[in-house]
C-alpha positions as CSV (number, residue, x, y, z in Angstrom):
1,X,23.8,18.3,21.0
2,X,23.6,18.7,17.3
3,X,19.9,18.9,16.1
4,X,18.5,16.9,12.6
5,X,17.4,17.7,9.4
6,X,15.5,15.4,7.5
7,X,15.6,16.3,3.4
8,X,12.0,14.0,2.0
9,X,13.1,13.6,-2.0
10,X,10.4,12.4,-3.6
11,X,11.1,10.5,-6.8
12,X,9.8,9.1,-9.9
13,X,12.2,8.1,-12.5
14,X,15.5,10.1,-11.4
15,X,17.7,7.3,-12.0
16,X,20.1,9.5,-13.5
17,X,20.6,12.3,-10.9
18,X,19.4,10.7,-7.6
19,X,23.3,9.9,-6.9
20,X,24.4,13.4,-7.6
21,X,21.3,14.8,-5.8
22,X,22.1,12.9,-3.0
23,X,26.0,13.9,-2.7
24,X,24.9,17.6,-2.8
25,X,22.3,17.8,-0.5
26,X,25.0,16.1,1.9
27,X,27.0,18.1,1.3
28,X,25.2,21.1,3.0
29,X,25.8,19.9,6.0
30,X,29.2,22.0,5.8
31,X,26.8,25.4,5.8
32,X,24.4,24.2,8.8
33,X,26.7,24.2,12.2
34,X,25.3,22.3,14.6
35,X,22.9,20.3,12.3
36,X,22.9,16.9,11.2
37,X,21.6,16.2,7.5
38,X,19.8,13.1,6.7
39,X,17.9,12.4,3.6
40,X,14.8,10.0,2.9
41,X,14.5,9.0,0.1
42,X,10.9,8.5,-1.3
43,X,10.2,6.3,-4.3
44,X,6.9,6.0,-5.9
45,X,7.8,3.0,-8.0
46,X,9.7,4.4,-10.9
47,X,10.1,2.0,-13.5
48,X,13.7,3.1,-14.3
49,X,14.7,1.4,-11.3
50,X,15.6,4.7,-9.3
51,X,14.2,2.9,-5.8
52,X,17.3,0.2,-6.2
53,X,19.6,2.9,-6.9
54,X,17.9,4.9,-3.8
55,X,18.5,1.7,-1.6
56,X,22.1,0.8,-2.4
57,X,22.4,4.3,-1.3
58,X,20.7,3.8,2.0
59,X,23.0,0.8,2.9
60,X,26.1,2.5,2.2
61,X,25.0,5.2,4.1
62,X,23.7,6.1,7.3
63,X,22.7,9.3,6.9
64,X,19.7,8.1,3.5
65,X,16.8,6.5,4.1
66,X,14.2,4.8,1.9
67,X,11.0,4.1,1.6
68,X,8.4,2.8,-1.2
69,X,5.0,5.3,-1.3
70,X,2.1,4.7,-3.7
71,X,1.8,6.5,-6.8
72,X,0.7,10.1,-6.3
73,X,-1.8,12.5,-6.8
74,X,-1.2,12.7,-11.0
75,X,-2.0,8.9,-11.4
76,X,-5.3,8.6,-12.4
């Protein structure tokens, strides 16, 4: 039985790499024998739209998950 790894990316306005992020870190399941990768996926609102990108992502793949957090600890 394979055991799981669970990548948290925490983003804010990554529109433009979350994609490419996502295929890499993926893609390190080939190094980890007997590991499964999974990645969540966590979007603290970004206004560039990165949490529809992240969920498109999420429904074409099994292996992302996504979820919404509030805005972090910078936000005053």
């Amino acid at each position: 039985m394979a055991k799981k790894v669970v990548v948290v990316l925490p983003t804010y306005n990554e529109k433009n790499n979350i994609e490419k992020t996502v295929v890499q870190v993926l893609e390190q399941e080939k190094n980890l024998p007997g590991w499964n990768v999974e990645i969540l996926i966590a979007d603290s609102s970004s206004p560039d739209k990165t949490g529809e990108i992240a969920k498109k992502l999420a429904s074409k793949n099994s292996k992302v998950h996504f979820i919404t957090v509030g805005k972090g600890l910078g936000v005053g």
